[in-house]
C-alpha positions in Angstrom: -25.4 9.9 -7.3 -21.4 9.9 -8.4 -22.8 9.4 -11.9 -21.9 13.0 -14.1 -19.9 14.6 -11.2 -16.3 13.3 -11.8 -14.9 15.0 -8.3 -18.1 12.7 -6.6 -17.1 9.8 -8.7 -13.4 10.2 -8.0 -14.1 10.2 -3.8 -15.9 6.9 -4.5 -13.4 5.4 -6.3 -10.6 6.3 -4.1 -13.0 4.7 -1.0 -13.4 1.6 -3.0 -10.1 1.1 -3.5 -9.2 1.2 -0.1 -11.7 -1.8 -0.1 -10.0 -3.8 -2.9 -6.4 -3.1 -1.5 -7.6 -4.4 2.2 -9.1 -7.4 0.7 -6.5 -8.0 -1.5 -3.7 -7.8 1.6 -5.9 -10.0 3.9 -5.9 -12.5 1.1 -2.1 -12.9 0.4 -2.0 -12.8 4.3 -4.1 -15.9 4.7 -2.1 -17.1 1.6 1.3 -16.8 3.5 -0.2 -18.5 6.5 -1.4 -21.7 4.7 1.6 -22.0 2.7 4.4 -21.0 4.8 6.9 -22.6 2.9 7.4 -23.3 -0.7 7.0 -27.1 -0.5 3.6 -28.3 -2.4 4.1 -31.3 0.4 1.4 -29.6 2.7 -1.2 -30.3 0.2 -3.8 -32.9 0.2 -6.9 -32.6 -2.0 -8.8 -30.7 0.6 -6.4 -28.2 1.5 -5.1 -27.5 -2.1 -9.1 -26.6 -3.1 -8.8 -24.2 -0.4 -5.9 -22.7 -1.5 -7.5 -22.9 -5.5 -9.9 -20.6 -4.0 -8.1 -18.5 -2.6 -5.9 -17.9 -5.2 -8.8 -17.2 -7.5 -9.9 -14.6 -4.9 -6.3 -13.0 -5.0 -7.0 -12.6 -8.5 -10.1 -11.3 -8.6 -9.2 -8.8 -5.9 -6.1 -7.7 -7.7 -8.4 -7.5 -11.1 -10.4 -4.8 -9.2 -7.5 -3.2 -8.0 -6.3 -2.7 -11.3 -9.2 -1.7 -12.7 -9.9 0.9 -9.7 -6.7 2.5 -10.3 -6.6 2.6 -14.2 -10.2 4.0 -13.7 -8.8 7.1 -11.1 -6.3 7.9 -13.4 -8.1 8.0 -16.1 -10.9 10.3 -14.2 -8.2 13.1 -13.2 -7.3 13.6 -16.6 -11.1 14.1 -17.4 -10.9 16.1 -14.7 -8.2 17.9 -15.4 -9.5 18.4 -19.1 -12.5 19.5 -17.9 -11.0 22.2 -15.6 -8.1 23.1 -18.3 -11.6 24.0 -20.7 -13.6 26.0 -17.7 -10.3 27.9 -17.1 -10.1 28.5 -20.8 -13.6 29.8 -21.3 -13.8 31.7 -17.9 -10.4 33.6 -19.1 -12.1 34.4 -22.6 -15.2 35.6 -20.8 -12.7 37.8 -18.7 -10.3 39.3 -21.9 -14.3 40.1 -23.6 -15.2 41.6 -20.5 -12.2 43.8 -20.1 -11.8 44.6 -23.9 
């Protein structure tokens, strides 16, 4: 439904990326948790796959993040554009109109 209406779009991105930044802090939470200092000694093969996975997940969720907020910005200058060209042709119409 957000497809072709950029101010629908925009609300959905902005909700997502509520959801990305969320995940993303819960994830470097549990990161802090399991390494709580910076010694690799509380690693064993089990616990550093763990923490490989999480990682990747940190990754991934700040990926999306990124990508969320390069794709907002970039959808209020369309936006913006968009509404620079109505108020463009809606002040033509109103000059014609009034001439």
């Amino acid at each position: 439904r957000e497809l072709g209406d950029p101010q629908r779009t925009l609300l959905f991105l902005t909700q997502l990326r509520v959801l990305f930044a969320d995940r993303l802090a819960t994830l470097q939470k549990k990161e802090t948790e399991m390494v709580s200092t910076d010694s690799w000694d509380c690693f064993n093969d089990e616990t550093f796959c763990k923490y490989a996975l999480l990682r990747s997940g940190i990754h991934t969720a700040s990926s999306e993040l990124a990508w969320c907020d390069e794709s907002i910005d970039l959808l209020k200058i369309l936006i913006a554009q968009d509404l620079a060209t109505h108020m463009s042709v809606k002040t033509v119409e109103i000059l014609e109109k009034n001439a």
